[in-house]
Jmol script that loads the backbone (N, CA, C; Angstrom):
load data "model"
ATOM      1  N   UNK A   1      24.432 -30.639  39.094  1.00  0.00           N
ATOM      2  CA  UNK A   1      24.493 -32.048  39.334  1.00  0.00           C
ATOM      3  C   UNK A   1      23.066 -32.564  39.471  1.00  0.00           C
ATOM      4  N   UNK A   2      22.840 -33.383  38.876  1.00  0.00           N
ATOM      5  CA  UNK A   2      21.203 -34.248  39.165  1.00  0.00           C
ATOM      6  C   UNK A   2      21.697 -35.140  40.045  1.00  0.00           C
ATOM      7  N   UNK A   3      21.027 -35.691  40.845  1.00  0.00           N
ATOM      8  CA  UNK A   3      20.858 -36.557  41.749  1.00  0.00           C
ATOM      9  C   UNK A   3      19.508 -37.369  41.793  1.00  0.00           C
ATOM     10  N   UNK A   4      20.070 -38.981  41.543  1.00  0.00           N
ATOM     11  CA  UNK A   4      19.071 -39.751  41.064  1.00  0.00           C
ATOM     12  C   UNK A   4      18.141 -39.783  43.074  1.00  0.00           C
ATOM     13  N   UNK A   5      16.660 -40.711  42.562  1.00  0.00           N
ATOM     14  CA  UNK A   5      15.824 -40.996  43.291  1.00  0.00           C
ATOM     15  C   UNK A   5      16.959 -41.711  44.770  1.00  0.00           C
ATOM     16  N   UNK A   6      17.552 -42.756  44.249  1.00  0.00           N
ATOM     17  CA  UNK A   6      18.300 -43.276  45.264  1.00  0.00           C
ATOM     18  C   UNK A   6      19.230 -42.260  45.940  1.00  0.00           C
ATOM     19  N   UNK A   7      20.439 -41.340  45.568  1.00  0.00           N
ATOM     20  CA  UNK A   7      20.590 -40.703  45.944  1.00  0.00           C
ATOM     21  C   UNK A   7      19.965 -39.791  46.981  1.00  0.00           C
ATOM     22  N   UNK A   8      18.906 -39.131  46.037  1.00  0.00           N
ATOM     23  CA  UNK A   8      17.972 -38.062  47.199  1.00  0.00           C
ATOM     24  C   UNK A   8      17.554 -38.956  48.753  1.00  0.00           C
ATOM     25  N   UNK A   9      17.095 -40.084  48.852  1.00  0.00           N
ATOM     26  CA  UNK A   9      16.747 -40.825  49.599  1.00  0.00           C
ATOM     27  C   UNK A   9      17.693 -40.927  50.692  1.00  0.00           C
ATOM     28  N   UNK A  10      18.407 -41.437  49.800  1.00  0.00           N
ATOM     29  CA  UNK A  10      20.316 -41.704  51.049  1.00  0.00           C
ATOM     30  C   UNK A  10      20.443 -40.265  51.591  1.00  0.00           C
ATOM     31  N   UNK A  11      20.495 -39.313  50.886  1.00  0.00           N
ATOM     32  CA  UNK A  11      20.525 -37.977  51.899  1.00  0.00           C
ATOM     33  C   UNK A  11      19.813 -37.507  52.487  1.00  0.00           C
ATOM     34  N   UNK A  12      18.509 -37.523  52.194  1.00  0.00           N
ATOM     35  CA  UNK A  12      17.139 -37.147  52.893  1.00  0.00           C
ATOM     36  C   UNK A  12      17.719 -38.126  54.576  1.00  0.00           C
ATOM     37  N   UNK A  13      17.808 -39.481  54.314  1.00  0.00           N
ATOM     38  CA  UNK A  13      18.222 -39.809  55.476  1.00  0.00           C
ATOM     39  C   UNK A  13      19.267 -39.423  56.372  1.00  0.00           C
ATOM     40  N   UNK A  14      20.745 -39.124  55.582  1.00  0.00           N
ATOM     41  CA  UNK A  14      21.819 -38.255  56.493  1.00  0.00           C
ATOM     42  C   UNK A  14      21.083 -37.236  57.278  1.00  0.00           C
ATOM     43  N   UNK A  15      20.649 -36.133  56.535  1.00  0.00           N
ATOM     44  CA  UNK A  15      19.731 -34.994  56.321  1.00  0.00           C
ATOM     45  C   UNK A  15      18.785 -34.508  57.777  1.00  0.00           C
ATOM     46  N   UNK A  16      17.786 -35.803  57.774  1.00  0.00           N
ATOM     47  CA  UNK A  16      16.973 -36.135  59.000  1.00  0.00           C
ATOM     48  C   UNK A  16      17.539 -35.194  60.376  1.00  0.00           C
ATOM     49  N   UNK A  17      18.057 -35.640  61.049  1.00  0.00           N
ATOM     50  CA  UNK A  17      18.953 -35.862  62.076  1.00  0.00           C
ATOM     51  C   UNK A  17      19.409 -34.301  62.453  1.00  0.00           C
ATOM     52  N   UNK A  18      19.638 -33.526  61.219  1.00  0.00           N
ATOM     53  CA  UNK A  18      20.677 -32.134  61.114  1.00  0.00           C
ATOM     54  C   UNK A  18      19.531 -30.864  61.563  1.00  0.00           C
ATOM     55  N   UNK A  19      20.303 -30.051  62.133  1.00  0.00           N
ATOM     56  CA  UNK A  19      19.672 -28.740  62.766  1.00  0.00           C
ATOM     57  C   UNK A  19      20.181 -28.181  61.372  1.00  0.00           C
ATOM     58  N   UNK A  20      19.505 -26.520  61.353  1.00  0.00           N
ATOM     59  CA  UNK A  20      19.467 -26.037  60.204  1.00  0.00           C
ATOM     60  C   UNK A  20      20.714 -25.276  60.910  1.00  0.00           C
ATOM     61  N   UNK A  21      21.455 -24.479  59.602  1.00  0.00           N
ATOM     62  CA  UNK A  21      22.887 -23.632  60.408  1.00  0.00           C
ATOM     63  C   UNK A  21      22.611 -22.408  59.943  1.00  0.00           C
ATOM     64  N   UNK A  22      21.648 -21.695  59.271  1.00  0.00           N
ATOM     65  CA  UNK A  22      21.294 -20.799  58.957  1.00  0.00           C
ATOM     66  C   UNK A  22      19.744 -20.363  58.725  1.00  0.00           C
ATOM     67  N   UNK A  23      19.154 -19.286  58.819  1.00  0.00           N
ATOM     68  CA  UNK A  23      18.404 -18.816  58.693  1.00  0.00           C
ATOM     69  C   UNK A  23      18.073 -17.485  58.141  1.00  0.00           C
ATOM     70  N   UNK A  24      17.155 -17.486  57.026  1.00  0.00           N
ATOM     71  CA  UNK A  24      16.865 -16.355  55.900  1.00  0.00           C
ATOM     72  C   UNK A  24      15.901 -15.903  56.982  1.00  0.00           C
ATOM     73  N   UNK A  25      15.961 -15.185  57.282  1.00  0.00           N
ATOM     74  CA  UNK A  25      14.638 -13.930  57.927  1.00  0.00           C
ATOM     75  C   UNK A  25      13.694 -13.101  56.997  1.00  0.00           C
ATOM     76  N   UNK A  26      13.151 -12.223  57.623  1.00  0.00           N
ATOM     77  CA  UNK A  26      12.279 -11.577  56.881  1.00  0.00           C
ATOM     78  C   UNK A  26      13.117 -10.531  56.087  1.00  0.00           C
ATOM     79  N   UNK A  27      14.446  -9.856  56.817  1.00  0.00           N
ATOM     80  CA  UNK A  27      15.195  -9.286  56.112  1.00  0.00           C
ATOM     81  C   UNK A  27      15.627  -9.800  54.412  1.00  0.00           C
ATOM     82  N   UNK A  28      15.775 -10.727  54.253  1.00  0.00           N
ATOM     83  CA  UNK A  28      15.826 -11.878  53.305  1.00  0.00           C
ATOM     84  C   UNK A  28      17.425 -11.980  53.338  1.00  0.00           C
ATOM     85  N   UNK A  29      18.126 -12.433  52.209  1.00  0.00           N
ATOM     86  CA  UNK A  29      19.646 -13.010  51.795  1.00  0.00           C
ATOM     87  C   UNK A  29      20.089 -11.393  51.822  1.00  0.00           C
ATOM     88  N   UNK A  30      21.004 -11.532  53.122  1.00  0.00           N
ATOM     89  CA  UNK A  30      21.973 -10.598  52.980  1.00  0.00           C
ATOM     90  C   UNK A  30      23.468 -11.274  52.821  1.00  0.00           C
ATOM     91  N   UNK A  31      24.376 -10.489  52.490  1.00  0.00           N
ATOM     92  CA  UNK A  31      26.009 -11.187  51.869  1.00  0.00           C
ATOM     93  C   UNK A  31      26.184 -11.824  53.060  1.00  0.00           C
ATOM     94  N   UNK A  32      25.768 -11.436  54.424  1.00  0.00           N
ATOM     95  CA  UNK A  32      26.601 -12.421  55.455  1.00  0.00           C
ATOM     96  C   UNK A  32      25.916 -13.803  55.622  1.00  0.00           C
ATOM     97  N   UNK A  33      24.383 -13.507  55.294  1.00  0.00           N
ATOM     98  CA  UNK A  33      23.898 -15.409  55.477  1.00  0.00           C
ATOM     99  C   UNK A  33      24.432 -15.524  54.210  1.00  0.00           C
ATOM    100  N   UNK A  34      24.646 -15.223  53.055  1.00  0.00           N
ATOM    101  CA  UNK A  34      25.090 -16.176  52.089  1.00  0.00           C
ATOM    102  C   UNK A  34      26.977 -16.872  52.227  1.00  0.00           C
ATOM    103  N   UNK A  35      27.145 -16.075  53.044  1.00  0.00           N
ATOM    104  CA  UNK A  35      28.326 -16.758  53.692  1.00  0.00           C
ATOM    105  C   UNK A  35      28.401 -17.358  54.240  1.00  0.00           C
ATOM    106  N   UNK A  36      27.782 -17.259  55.607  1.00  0.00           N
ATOM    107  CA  UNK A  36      27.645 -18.637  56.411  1.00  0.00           C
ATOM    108  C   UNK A  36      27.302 -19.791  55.585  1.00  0.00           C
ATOM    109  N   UNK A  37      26.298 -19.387  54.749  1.00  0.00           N
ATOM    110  CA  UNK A  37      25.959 -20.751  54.364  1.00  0.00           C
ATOM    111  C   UNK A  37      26.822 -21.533  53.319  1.00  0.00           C
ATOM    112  N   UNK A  38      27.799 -20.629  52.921  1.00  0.00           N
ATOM    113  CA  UNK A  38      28.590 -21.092  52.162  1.00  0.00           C
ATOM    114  C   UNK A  38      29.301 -21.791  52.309  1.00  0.00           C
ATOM    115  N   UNK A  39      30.238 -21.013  53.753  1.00  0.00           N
ATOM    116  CA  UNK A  39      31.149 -21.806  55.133  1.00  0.00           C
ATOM    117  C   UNK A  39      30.465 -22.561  55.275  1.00  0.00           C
ATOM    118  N   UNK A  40      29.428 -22.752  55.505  1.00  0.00           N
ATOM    119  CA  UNK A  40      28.655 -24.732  55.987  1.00  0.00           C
ATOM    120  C   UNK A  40      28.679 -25.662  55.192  1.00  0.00           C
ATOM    121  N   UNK A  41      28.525 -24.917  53.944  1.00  0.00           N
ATOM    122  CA  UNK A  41      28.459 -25.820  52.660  1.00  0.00           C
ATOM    123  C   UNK A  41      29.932 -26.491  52.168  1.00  0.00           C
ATOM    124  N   UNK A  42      31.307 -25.681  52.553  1.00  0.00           N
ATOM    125  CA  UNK A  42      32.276 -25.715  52.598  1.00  0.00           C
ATOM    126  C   UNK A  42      32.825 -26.979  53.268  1.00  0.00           C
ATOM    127  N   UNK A  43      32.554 -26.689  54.452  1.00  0.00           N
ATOM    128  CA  UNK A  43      32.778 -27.661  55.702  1.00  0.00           C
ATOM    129  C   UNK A  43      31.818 -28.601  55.691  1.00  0.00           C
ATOM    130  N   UNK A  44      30.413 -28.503  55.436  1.00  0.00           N
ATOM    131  CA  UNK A  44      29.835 -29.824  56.118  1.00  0.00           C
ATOM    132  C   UNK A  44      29.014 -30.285  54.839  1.00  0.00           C
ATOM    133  N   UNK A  45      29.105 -30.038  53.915  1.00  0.00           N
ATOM    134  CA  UNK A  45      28.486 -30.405  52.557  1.00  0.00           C
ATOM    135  C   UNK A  45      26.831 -30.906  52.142  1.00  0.00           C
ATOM    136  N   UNK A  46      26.416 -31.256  53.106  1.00  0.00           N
ATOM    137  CA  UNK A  46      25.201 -31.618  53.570  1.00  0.00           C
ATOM    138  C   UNK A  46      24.554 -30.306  54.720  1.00  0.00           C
ATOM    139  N   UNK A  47      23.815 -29.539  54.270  1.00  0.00           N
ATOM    140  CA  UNK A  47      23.318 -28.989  55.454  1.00  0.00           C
ATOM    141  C   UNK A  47      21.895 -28.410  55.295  1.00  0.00           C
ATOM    142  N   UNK A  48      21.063 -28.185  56.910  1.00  0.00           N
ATOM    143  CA  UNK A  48      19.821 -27.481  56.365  1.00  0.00           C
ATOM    144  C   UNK A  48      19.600 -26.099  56.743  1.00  0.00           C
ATOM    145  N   UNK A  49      18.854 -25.264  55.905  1.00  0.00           N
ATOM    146  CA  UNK A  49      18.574 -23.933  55.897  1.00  0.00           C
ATOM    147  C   UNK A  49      17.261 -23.901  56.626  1.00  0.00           C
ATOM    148  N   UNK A  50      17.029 -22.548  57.487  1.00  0.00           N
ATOM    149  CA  UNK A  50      15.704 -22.655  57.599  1.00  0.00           C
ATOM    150  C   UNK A  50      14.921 -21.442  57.047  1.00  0.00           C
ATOM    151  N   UNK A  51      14.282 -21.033  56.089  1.00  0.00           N
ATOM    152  CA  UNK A  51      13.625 -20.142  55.525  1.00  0.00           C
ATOM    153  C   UNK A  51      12.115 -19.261  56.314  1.00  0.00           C
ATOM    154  N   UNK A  52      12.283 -17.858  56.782  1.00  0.00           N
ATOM    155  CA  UNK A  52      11.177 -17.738  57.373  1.00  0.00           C
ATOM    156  C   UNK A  52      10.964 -16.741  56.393  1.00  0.00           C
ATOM    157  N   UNK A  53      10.668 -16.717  55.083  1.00  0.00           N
ATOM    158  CA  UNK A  53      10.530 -15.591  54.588  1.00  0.00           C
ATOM    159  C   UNK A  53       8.930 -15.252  54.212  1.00  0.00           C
ATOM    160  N   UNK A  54       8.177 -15.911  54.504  1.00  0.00           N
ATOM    161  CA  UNK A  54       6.557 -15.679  54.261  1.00  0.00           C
ATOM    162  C   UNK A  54       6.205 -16.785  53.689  1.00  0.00           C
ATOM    163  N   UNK A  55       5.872 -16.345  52.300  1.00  0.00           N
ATOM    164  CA  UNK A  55       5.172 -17.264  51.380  1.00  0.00           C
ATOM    165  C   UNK A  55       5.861 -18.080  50.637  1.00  0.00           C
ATOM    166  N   UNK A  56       5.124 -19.276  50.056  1.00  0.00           N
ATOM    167  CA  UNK A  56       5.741 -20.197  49.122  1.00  0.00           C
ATOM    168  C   UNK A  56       6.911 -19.651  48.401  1.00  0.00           C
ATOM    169  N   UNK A  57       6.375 -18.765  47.427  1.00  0.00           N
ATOM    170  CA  UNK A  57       6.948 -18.009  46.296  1.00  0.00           C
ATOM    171  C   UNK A  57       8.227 -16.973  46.573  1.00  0.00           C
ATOM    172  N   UNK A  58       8.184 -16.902  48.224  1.00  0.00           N
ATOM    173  CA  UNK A  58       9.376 -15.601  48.120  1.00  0.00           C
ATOM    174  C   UNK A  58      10.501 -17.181  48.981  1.00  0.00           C
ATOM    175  N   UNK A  59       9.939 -18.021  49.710  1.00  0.00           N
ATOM    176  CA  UNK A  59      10.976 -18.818  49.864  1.00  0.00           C
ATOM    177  C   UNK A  59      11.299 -19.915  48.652  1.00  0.00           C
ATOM    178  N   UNK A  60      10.951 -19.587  47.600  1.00  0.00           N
ATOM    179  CA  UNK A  60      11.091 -20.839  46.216  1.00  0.00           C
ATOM    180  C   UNK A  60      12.465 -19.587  45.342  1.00  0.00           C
ATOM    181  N   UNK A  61      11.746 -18.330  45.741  1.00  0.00           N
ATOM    182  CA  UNK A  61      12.814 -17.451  45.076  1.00  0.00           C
ATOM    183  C   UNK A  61      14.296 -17.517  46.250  1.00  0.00           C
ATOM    184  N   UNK A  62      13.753 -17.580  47.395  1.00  0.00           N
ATOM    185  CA  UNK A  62      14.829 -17.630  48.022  1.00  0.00           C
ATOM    186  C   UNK A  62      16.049 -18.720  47.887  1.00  0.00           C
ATOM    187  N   UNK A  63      15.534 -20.207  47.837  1.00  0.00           N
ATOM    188  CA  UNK A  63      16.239 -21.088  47.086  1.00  0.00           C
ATOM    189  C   UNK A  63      16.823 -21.037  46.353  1.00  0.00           C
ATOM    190  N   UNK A  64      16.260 -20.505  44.830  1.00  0.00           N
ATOM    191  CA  UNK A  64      16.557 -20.160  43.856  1.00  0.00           C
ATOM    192  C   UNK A  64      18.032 -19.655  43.680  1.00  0.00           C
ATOM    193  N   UNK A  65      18.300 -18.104  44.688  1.00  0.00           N
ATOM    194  CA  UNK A  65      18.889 -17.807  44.518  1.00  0.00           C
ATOM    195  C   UNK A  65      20.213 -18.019  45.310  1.00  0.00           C
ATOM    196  N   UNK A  66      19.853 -18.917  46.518  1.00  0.00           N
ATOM    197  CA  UNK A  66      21.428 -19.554  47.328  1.00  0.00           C
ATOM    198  C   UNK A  66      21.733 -20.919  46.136  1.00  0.00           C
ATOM    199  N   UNK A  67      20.809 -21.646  45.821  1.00  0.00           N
ATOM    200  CA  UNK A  67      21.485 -22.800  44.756  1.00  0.00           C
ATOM    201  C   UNK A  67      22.603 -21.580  43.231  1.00  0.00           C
ATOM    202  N   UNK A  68      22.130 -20.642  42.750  1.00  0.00           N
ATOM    203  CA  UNK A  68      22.682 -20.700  41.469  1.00  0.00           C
ATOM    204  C   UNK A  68      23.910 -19.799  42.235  1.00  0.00           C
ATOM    205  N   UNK A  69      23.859 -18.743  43.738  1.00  0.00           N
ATOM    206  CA  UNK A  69      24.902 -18.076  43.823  1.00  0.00           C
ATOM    207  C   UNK A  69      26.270 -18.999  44.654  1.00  0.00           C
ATOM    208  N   UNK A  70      25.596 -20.049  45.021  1.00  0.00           N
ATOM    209  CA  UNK A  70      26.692 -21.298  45.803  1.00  0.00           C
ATOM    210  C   UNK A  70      26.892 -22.178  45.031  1.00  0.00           C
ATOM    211  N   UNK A  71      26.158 -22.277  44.011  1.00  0.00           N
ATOM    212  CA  UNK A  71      26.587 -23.498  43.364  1.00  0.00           C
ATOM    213  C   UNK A  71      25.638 -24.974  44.398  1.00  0.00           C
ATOM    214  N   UNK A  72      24.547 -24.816  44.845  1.00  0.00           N
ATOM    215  CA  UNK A  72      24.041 -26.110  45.993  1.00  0.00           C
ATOM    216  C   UNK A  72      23.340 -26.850  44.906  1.00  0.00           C
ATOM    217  N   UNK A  73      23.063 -27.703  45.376  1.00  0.00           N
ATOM    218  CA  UNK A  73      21.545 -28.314  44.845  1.00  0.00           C
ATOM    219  C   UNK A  73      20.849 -28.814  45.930  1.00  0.00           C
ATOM    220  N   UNK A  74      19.080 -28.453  45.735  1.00  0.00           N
ATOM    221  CA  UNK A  74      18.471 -28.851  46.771  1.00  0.00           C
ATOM    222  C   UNK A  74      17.776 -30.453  46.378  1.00  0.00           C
ATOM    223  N   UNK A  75      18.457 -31.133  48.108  1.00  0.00           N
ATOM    224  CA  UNK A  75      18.065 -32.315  48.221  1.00  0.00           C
ATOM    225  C   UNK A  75      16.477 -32.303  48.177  1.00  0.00           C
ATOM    226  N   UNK A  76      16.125 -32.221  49.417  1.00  0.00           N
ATOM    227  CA  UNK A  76      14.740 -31.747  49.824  1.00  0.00           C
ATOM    228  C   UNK A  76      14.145 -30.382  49.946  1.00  0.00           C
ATOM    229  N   UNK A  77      12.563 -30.261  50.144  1.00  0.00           N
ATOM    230  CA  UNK A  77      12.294 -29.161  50.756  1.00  0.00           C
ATOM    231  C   UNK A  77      11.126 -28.759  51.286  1.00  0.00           C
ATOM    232  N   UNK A  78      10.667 -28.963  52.628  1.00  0.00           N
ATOM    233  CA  UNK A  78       9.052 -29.355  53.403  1.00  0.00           C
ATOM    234  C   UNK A  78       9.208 -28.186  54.299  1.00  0.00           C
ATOM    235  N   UNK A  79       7.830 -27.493  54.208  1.00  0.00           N
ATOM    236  CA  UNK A  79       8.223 -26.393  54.772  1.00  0.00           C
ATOM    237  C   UNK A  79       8.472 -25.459  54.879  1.00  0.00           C
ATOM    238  N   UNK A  80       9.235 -24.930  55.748  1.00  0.00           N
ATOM    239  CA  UNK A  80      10.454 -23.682  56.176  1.00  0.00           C
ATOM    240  C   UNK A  80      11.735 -24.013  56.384  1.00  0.00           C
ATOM    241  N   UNK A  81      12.101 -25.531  55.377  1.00  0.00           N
ATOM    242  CA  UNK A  81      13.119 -25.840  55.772  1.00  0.00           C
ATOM    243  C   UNK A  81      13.726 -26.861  54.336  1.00  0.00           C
ATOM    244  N   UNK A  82      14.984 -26.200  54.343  1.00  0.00           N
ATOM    245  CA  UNK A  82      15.696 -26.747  52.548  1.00  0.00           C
ATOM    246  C   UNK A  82      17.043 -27.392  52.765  1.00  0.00           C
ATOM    247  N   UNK A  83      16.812 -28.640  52.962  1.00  0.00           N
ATOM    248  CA  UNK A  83      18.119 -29.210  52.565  1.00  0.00           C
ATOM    249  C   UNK A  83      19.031 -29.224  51.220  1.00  0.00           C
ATOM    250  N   UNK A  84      20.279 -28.444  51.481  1.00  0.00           N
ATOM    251  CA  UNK A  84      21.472 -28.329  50.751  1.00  0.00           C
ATOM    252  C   UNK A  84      22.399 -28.934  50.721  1.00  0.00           C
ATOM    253  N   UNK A  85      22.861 -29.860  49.047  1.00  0.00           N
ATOM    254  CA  UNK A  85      24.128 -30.330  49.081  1.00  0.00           C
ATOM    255  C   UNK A  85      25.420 -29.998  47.664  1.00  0.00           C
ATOM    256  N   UNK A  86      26.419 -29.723  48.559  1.00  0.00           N
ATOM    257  CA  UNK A  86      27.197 -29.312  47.412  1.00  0.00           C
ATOM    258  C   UNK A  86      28.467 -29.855  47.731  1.00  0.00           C
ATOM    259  N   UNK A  87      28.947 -30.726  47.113  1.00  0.00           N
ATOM    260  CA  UNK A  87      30.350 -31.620  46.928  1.00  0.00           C
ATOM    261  C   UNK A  87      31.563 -30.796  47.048  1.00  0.00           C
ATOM    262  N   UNK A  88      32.224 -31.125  48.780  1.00  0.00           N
ATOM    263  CA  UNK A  88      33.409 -30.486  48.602  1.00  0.00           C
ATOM    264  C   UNK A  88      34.732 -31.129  47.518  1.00  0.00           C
ATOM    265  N   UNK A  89      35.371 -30.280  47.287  1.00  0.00           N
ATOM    266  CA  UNK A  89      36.641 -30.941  46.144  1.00  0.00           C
ATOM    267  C   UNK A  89      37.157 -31.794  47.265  1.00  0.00           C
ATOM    268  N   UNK A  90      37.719 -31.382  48.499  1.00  0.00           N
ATOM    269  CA  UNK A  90      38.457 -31.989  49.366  1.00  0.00           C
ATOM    270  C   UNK A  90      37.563 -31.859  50.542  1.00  0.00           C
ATOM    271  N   UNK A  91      36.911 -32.951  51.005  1.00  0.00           N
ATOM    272  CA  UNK A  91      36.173 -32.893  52.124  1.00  0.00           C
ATOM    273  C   UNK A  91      36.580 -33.436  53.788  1.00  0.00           C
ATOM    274  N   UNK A  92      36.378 -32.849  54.627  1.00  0.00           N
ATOM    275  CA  UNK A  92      37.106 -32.874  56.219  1.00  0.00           C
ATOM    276  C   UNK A  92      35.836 -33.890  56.863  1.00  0.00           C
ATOM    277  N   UNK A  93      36.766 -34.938  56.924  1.00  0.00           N
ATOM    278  CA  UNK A  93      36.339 -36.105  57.466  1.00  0.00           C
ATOM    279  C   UNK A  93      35.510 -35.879  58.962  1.00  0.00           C
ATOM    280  N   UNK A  94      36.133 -34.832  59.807  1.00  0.00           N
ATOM    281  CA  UNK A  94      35.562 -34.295  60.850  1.00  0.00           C
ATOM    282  C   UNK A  94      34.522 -33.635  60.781  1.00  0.00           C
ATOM    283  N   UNK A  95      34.456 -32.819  59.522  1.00  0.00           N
ATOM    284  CA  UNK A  95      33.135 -31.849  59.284  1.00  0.00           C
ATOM    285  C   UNK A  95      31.582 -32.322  58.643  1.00  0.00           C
ATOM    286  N   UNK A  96      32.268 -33.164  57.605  1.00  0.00           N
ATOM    287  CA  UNK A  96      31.524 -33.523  56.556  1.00  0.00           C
ATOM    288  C   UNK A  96      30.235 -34.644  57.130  1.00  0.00           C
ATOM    289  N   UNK A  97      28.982 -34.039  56.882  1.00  0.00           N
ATOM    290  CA  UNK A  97      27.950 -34.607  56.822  1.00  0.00           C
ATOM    291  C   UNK A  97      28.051 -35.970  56.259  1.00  0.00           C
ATOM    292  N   UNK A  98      28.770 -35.599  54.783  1.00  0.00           N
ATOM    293  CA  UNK A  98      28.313 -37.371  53.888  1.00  0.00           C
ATOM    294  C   UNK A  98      29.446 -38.309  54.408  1.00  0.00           C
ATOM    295  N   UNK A  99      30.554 -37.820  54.978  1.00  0.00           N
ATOM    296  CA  UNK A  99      31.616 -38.671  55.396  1.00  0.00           C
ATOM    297  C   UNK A  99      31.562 -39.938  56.969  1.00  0.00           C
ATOM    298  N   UNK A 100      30.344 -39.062  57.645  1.00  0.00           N
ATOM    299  CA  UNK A 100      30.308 -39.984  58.725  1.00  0.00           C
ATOM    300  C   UNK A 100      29.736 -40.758  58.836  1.00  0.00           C
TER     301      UNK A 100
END
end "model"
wireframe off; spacefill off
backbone 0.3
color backbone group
């Protein structure tokens, strides 16, 4: 999904506000953070990651590889920290980031 300038903006602002619900360590992406983050992505469609994996390049690979194995796209990304959004089919009005 591309997401125009306006878009990114409108979420960058939801976005703001949100604690990250996961964290890549130095261990890097093991199957259980890619679950959680999946479950977040599931439930709250909007969410942020926080990446401590060293350098630019091993957290750009790290991205890399939660967007193509979840299906995300990244909103933003400053930092040690990557906002993710991925469109639930049926989204929970209670959970959902873009819904409130």
């Amino acid at each position: 999904m591309t997401l125009s300038n306006d878009d990114k903006k409108h979420l960058r602002r939801l976005g703001h506000n949100l604690k990250p619900v996961a964290t890549v360590a130095s261990k890097g992406l093991s199957e259980s953070v890619l679950a959680e983050i999946d479950r977040a992505l599931n439930d709250h469609e909007l969410i942020k990651v926080k990446l401590a994996v060293g350098n630019s390049d091993a957290k750009r690979q790290a991205t890399e590889i939660i967007c193509e194995k979840l299906y995300a796209d990244v909103v933003q990304s400053i930092g040690h920290i990557v906002l993710l959004l991925r469109k639930a089919k049926k989204p929970n009005a209670k959970l959902s980031n873009l819904l409130r």
